[in-house]
C-alpha positions as CSV (number, residue, x, y, z in Angstrom):
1,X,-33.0,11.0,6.7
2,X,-29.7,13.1,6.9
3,X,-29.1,14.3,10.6
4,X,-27.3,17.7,10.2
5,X,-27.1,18.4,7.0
6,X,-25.3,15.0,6.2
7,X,-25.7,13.8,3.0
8,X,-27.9,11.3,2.1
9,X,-27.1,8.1,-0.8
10,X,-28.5,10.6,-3.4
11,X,-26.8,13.6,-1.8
12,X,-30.3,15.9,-2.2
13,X,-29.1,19.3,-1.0
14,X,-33.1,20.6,0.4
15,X,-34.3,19.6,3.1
16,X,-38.2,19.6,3.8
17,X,-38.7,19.9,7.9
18,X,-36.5,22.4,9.4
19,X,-34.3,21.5,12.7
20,X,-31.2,19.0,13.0
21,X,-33.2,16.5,11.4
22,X,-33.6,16.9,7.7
23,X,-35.6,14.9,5.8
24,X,-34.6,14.9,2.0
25,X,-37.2,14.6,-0.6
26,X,-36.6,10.5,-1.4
27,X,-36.4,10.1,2.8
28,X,-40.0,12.2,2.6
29,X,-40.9,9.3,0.1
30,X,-39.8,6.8,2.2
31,X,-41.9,7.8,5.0
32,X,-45.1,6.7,3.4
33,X,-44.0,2.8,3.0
34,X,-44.7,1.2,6.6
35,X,-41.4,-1.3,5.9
36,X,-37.8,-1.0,7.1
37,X,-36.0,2.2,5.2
38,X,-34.0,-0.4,3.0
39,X,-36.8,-2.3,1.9
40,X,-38.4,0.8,1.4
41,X,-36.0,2.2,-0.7
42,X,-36.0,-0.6,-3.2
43,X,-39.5,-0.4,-3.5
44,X,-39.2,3.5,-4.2
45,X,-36.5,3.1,-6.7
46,X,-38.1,0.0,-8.2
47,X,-41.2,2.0,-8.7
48,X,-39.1,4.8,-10.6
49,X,-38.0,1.9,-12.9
50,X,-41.3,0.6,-13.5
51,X,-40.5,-3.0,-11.8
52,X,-42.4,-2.5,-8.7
53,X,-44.3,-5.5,-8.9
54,X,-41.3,-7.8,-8.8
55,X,-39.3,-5.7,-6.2
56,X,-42.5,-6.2,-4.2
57,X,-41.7,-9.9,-4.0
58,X,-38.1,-9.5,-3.3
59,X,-38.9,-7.2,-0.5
60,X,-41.4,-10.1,0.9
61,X,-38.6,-12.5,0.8
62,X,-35.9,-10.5,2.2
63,X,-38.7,-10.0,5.3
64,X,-39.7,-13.5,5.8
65,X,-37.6,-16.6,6.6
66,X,-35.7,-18.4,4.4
67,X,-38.0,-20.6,2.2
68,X,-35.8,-23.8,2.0
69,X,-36.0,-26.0,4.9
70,X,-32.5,-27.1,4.9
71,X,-31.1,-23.7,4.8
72,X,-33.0,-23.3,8.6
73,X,-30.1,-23.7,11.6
74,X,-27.9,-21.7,12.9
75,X,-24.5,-22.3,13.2
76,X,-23.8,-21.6,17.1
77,X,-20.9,-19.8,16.2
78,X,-23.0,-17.0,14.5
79,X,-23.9,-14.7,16.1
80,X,-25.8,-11.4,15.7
81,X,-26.6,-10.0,12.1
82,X,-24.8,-7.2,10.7
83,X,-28.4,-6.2,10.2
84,X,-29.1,-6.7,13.8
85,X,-31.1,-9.9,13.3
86,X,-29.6,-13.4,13.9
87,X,-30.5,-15.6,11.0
88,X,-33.7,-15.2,9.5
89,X,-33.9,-13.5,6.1
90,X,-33.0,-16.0,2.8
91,X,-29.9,-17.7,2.6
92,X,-29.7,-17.9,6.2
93,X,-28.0,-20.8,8.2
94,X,-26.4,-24.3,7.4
95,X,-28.4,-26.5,4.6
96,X,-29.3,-30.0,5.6
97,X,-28.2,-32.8,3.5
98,X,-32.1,-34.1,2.4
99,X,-30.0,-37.3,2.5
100,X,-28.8,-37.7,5.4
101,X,-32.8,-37.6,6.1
102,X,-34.1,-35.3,9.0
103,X,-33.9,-36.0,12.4
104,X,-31.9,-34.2,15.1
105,X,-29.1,-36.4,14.5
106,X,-29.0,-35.2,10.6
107,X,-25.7,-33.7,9.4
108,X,-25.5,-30.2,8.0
109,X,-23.2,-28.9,5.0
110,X,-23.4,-25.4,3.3
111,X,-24.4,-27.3,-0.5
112,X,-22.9,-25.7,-3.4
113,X,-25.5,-23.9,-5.3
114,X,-27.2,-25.4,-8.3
115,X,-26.0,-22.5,-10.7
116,X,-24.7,-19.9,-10.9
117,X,-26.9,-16.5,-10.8
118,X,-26.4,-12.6,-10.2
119,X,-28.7,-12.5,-7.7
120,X,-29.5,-15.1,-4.6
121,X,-32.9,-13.4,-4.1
122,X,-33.8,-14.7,-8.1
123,X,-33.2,-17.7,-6.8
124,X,-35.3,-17.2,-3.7
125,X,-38.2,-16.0,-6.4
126,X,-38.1,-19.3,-8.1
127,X,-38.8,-21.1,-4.9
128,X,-41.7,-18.9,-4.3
129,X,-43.2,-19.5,-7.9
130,X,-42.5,-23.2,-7.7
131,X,-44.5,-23.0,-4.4
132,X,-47.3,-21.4,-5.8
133,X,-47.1,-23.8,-8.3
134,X,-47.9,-26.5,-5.8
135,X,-50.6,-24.3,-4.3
136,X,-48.2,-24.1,-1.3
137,X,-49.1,-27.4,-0.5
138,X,-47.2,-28.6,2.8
139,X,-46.5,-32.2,1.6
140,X,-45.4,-31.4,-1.9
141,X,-43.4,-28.1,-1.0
142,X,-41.4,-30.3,1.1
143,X,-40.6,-32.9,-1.1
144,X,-38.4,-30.1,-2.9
145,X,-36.6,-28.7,0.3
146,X,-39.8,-25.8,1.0
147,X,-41.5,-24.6,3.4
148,X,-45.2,-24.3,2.0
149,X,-46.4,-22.0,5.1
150,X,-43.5,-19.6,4.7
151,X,-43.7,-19.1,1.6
152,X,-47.6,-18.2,1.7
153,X,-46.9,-15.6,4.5
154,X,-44.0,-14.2,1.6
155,X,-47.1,-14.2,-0.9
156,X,-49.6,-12.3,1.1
157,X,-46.8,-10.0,2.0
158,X,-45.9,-9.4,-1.7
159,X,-49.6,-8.9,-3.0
160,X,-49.9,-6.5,-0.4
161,X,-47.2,-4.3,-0.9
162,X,-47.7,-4.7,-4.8
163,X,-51.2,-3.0,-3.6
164,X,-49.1,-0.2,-2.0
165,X,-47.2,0.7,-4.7
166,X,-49.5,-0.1,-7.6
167,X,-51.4,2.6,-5.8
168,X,-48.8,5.7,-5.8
169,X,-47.6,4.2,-9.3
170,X,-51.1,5.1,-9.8
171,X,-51.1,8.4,-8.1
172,X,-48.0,9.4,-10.2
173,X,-49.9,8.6,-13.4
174,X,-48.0,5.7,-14.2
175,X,-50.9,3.6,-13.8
176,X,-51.3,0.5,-16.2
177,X,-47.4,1.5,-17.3
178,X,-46.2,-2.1,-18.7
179,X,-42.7,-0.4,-17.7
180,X,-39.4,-2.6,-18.9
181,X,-40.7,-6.1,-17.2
182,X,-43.8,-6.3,-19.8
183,X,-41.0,-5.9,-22.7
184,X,-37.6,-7.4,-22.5
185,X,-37.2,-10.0,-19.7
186,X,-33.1,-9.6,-19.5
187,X,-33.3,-5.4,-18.8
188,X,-36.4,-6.3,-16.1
189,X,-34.1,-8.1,-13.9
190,X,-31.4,-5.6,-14.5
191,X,-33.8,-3.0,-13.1
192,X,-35.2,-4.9,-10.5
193,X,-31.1,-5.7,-9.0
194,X,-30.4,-1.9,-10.0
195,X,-33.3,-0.8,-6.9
196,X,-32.1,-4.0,-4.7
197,X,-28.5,-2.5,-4.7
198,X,-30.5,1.3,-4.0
199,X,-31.2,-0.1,-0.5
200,X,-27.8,-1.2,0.7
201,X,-25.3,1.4,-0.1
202,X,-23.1,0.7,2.8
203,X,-23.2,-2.7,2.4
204,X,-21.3,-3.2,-1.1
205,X,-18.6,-5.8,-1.1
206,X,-15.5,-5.8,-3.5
207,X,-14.1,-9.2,-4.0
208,X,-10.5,-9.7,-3.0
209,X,-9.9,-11.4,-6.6
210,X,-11.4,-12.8,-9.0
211,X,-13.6,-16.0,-8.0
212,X,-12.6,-15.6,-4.2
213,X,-15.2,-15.8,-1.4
214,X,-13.0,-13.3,0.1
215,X,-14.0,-9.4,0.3
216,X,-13.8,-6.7,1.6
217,X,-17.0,-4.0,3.1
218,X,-17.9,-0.7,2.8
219,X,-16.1,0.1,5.9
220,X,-13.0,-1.9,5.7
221,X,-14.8,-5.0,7.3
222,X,-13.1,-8.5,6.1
223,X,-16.0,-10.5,4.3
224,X,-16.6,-14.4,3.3
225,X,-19.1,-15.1,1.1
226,X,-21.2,-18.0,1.9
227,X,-20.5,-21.5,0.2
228,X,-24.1,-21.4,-0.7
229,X,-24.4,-18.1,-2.2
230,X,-24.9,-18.5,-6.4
231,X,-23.5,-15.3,-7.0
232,X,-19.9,-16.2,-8.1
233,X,-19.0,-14.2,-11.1
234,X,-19.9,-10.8,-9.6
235,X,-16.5,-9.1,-8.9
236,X,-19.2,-6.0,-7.1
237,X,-22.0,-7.1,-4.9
238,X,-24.2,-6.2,-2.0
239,X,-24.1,-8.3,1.2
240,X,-28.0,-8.5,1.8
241,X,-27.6,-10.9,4.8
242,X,-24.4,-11.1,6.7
243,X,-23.6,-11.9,10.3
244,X,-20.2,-12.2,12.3
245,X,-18.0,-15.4,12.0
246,X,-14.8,-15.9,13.3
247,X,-13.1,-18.5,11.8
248,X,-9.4,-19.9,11.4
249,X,-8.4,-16.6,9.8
250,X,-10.0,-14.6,12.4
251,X,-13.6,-12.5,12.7
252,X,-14.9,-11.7,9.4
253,X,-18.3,-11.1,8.2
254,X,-20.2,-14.3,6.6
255,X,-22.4,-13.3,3.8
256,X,-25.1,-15.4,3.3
257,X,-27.2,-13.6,0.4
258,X,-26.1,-11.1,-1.8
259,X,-27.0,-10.0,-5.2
260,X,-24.7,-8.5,-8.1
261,X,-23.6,-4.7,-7.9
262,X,-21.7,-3.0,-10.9
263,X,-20.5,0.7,-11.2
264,X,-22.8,2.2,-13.5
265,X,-25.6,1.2,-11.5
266,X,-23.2,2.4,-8.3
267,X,-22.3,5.9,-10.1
268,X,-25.8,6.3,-11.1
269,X,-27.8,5.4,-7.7
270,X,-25.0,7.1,-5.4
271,X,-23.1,10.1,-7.2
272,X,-22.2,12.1,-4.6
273,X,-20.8,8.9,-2.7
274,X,-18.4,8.0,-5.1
275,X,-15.5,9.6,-6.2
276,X,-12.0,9.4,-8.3
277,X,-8.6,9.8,-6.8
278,X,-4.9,9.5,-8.8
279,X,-2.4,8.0,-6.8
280,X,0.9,6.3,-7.4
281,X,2.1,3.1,-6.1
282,X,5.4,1.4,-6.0
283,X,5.6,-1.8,-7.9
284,X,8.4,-4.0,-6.6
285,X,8.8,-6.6,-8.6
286,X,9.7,-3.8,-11.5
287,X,10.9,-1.1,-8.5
288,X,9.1,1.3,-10.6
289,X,6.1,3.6,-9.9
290,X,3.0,2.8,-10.9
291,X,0.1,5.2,-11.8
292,X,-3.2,4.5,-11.0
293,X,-6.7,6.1,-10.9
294,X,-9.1,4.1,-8.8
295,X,-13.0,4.9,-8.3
296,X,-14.1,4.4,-4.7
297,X,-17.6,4.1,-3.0
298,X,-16.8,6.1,0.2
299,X,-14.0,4.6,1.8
300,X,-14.2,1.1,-0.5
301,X,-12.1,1.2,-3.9
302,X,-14.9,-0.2,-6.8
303,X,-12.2,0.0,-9.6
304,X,-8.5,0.3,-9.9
305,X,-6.5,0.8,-13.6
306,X,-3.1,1.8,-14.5
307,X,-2.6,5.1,-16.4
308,X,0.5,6.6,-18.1
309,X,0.5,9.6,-16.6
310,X,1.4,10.7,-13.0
311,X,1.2,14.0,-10.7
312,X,5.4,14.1,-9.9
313,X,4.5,15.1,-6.4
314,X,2.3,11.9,-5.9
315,X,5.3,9.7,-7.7
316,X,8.2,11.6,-5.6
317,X,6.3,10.3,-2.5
318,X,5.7,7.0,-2.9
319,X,9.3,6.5,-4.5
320,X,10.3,7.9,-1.4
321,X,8.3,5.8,0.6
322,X,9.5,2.8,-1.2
323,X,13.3,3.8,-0.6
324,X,12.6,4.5,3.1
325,X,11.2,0.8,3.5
326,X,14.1,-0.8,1.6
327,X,16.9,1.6,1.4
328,X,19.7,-0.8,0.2
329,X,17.6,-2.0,-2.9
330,X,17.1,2.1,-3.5
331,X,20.6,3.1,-2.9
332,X,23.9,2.7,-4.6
333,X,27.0,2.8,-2.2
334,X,29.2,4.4,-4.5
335,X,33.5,4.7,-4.2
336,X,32.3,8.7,-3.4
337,X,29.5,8.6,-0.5
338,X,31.2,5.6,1.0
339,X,34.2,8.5,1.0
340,X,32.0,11.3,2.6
341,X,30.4,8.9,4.7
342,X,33.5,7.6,6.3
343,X,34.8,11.3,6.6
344,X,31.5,11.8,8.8
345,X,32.2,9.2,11.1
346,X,35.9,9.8,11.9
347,X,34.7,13.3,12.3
348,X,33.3,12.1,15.4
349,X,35.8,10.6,16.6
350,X,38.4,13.1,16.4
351,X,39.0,16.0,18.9
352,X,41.5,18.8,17.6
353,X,41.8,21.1,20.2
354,X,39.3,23.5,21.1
355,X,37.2,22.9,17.6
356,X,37.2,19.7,18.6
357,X,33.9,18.1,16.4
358,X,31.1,16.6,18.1
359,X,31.6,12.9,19.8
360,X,29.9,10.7,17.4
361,X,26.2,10.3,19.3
362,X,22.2,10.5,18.3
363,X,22.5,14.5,19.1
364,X,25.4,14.2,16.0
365,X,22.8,13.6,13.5
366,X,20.6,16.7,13.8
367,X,24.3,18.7,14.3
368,X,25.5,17.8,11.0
369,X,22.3,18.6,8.7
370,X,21.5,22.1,7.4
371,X,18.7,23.8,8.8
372,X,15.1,22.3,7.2
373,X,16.2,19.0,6.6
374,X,13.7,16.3,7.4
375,X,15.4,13.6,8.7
376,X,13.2,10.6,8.7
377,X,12.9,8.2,12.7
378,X,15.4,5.4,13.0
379,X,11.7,3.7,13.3
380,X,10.9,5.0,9.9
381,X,13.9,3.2,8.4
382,X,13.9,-0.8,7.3
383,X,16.0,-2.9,7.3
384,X,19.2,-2.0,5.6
385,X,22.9,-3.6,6.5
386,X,24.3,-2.0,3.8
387,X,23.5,0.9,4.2
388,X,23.6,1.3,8.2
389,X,27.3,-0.2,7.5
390,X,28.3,2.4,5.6
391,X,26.5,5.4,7.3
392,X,26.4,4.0,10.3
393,X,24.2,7.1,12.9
394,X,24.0,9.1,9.1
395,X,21.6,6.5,7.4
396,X,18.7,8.9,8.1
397,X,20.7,11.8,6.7
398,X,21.3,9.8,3.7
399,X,17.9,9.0,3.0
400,X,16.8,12.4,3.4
401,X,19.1,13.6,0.8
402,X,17.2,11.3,-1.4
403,X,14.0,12.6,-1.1
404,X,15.1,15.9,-3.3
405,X,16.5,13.3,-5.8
406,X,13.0,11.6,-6.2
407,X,11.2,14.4,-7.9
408,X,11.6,13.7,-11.6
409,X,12.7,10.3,-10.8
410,X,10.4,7.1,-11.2
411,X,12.5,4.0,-10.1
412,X,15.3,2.4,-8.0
413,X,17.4,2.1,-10.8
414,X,16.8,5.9,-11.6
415,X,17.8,6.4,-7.8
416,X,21.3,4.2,-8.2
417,X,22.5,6.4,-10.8
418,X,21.6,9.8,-9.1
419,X,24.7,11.7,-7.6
420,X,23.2,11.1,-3.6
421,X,27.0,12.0,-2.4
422,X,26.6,15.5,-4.2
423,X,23.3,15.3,-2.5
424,X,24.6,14.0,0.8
425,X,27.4,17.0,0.8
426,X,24.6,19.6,0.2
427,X,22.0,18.2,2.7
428,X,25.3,19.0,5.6
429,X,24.6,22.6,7.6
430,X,27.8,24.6,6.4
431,X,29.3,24.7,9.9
432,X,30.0,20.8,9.0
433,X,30.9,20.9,5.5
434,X,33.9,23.7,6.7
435,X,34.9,21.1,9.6
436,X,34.9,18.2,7.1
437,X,37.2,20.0,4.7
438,X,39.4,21.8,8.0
439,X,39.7,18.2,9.6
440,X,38.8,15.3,7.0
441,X,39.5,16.2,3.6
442,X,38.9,14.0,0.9
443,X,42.2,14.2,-1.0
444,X,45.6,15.3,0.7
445,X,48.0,17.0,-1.9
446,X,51.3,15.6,-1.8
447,X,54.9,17.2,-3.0
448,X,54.6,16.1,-6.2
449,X,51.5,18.4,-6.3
450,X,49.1,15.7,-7.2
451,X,46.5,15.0,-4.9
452,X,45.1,11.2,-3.4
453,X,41.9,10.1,-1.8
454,X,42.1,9.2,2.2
455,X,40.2,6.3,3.4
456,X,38.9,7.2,6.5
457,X,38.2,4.6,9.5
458,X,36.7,4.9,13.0
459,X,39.1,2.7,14.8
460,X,42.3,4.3,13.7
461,X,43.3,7.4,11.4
462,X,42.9,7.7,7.8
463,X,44.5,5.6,5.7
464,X,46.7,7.1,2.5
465,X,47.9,4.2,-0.2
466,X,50.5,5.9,-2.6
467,X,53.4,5.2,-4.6
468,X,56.6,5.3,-2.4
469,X,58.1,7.6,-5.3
470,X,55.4,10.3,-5.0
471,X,56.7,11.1,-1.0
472,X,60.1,12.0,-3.0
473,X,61.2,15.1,-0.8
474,X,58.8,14.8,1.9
475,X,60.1,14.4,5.3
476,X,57.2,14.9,7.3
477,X,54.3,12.0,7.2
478,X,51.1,14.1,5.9
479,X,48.6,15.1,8.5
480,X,44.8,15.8,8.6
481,X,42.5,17.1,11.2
482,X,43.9,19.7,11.1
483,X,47.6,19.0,11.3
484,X,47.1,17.0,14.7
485,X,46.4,13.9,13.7
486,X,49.5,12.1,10.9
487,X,47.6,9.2,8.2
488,X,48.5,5.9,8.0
489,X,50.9,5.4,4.8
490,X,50.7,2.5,2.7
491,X,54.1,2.7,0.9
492,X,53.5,1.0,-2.6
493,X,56.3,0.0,-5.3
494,X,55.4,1.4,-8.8
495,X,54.0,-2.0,-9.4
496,X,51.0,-1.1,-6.3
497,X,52.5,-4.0,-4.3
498,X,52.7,-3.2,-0.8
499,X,56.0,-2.5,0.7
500,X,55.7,-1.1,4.1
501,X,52.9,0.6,6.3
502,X,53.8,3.2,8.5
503,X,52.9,6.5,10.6
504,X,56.1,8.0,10.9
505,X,58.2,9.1,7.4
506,X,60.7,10.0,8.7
507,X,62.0,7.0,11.0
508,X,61.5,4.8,7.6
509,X,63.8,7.0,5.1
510,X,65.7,7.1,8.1
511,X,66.2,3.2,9.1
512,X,64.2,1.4,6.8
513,X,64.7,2.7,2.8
514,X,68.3,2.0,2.8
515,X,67.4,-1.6,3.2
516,X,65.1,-1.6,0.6
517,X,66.5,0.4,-2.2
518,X,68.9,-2.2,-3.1
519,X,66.0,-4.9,-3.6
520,X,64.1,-1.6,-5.8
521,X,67.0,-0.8,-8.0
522,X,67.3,-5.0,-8.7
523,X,63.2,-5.1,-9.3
524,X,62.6,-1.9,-10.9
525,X,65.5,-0.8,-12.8
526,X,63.8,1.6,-15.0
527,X,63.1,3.9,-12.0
528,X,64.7,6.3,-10.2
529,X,65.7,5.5,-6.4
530,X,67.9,8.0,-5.2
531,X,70.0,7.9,-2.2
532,X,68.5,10.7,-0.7
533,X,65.0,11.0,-1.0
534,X,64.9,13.7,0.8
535,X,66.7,15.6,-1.4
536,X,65.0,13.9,-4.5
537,X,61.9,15.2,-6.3
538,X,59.2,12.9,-7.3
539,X,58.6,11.7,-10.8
540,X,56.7,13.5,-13.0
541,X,53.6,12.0,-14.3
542,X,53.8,10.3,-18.0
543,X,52.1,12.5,-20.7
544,X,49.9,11.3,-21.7
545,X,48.5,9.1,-19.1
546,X,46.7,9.6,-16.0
547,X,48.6,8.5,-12.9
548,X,46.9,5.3,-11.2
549,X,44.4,5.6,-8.7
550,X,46.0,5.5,-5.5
């Protein structure tokens, strides 16, 4: 049944009883078996598939106890079924060694199974034919590990639900109908685990990997298949008995019988429960996104594959995401944004009169950005001392300049090479981009007309490193913010050896040049050092050749 209009396994839109209760046209069907719904589903769908008689004797089974006597205790640490029954059912409970003989003080082990199957209930049907063999004698079913008397009660119960559905086989005028059992042995047991897997939709398990007796539920519930259980190849299967366990790695769900599921027979029994879904994943080994389409069964992924293609949106976000978790793998600290990034943060810490900018505080961060810009938490960001070195309050600015810079883009390395400080600058509200240029400029030009890159510091004022020659004629040391706040010179001889570092120009033509022209004219003799360099014009730069970075 489908309360409210809800869907049912086979999605059948019309209902037959009116109210908020509807009652689709297999539930209808199931009414008529006097057995739990899931039983009675696989007798419906076996039925449809022409294996009824078998699926009779698998239903039997999964109603009556376990036929091995070894497979009989509980475990006290087991509670509750996920079915709501505790034990009971095949495959339920601890196996007892038959050597270690069987009193109370006998030891129990889960036994490994004798070989491998699809299906623990075909197992469970050998039992019951090597018990009828034996006429279900007591004495000789127990010599082989069964119990005679449960195994009759299974018999009884199977002949008469074959009665039951021979009879509306019958009625549907499929009476005598050999169906695929009479034929071809190997497609009979497909069909008969096809309607077994009909009757447990929300219990399908997908292994964690291959050969693991870990999995996961319909539902997101951790499972652990049972040492027992002879269905070991089966990457899909459905947990047919399963109760609670908490074990070393916490509560999980012990299966103790399952039988094989595959996604044909999924997408075929259940097609309006499944569904495809593209997504794209970062891979971190190769810090590239990876396309994938995966099929899922409600809520459980049945089947994941890579595919070539990707929706940009979908790969924009996870790169994104990726970045956001590990921003110094993602981002490339460049000579340029460290630049802009250290222009931010002395920005802060300056205060030039009545534009004085912002003290440098959380409220600084949402100042600085344009209007619209998503800046990401502090909480959202991981771990990055590179980054939160060089940004320092601005990482999450940063990173949200990336995210622009990650449609089109599929990796970190694509990432490293994109221009972030161009993307840095653009992400500022325009307010800040006028005070940065105003106050903290990147380059100051000097009289020789060429300009030079500041190095800007929080703990003192920008730092200029130039060629003593190029402040020929200057008598003032340059200034930014401004003009309120004079840079820190590093004098250099044309070599780039440092010669003096100073904040006032002035006092050092003044007192200290003199002293040290004598020691230029000896080292550099091919250059110009005039008397009076104030009165002296720089050098001009060599054709031909760009002057060095300073």
């Amino acid at each position: 049944p489908a309360r409210g209009g809800a869907a049912s396994p086979e999605a059948e839109p019309t209902p037959v009883a009116a109210g908020p209760w509807r009652t689709t046209p297999t539930g209808h069907e199931l009414l008529r078996f006097p057995l739990h719904p899931r039983h009675a589903r696989i007798l419906l769908e076996a039925e449809r598939r022409g294996v009824q008689a078998e699926a009779a004797r698998l239903v039997a089974l999964l109603a009556e106890r376990d036929l091995r006597l070894w497979a009989r205790a509980e475990l006290s640490s087991v509670g509750e079924g996920v079915n709501g029954r505790s034990g009971g059912g095949p495959g339920a409970g601890p196996r007892r060694d038959p050597a270690g003989g069987g009193g109370e003080g006998a030891a129990f082990r889960f036994a490994a199974p004798e070989r491998h199957a699809p299906s623990d209930l075909l197992e469970r049907l050998d039992d019951l034919d090597a018990a009828a063999r034996l006429r279900f004698d007591v004495a000789a079913c127990a010599a082989i590990g069964i119990d005679a008397r449960a195994a009759r009660r299974a018999d009884a119960a199977a002949r008469q639900l074959r009665r039951l559905v021979r009879g509306r086989a019958g009625a549907a005028g499929r009476a005598g109908s050999a169906g695929p059992a009479a034929s071809d042995g190997g497609v009979a047991e497909e069909e008969l685990l096809r309607a077994v897997v009909a009757g447990y939709p929300d219990r399908v398990v997908r292994r964690r990997a291959a050969g693991s007796a870990e999995g996961v539920m319909v539902g997101g519930a951790g499972v652990r298949l049972d040492p027992g259980s002879a269905v070991r190849g089966e990457e899909l299967y459905v947990a047919l008995e399963a109760a609670p366990e908490r074990g070393p790695a916490g509560a999980c769900v012990r299966v103790r019988v399952a039988s094989a599921a595959r996604l044909p027979w999924l997408s075929e029994l259940f097609p309006g429960l499944l569904r495809e879904e593209e997504s794209a994943a970062f891979d971190p080994r190769g810090e590239r996104i990876v396309a994938r389409r995966r099929v899922c069964l409600l809520d459980l992924p049945l089947e994941e594959r890579e595919t070539g293609q990707v929706d940009p949106e979908l790969a924009a976000r996870a790169l994104f995401a990726a970045a956001r978790r590990d921003p110094d793998r993602a981002v490339e600290i460049d000579e340029e944004l460290q630049s802009l990034l250290g222009r931010l943060r002395w920005l802060g810490t300056v205060s030039p009169g009545r534009d004085a900018a912002p003290p440098a505080a959380a409220s600084l961060l949402a100042a600085v950005a344009a209007p619209g810009i998503e800046l990401p938490a502090e909480r959202e960001i991981g771990s990055a001392p590179k980054l939160r070195a060089a940004a320092g309050p601005y990482a999450a600015l940063v990173l949200a300049a990336l995210r622009p810079l990650c449609l089109g883009a599929r990796s970190f390395a694509e990432l490293r090479r994109a221009p972030l400080s161009a993307a840095v600058s653009a992400s500022l509200a325009p307010e800040t981009r006028r005070r940065l240029e105003a106050f903290a400029p990147a380059r100051i030009r000097l009289p020789s007309g060429r300009s030079f890159r500041l190095e800007y510091r929080e703990d003192g004022p920008p730092i200029l490193a130039v060629r003593l020659q190029e402040l020929f004629g200057a008598s003032e040391t340059p200034r930014v913010g401004a003009g309120t706040v004079p840079v820190l010179l590093h004098l250099l001889a044309p070599s780039h050896r440092p010669l003096q570092v100073t904040q006032d120009l002035a006092s050092f033509w003044r007192a200290v040049y003199p002293r040290l022209r004598t020691q230029l004219q000896r080292r550099y003799p091919k250059h110009a050092w005039p008397e009076d360099p104030l009165r002296a014009a720089p050098p001009p730069a060599r054709p031909g050749r760009r002057p060095p970075p300073a």
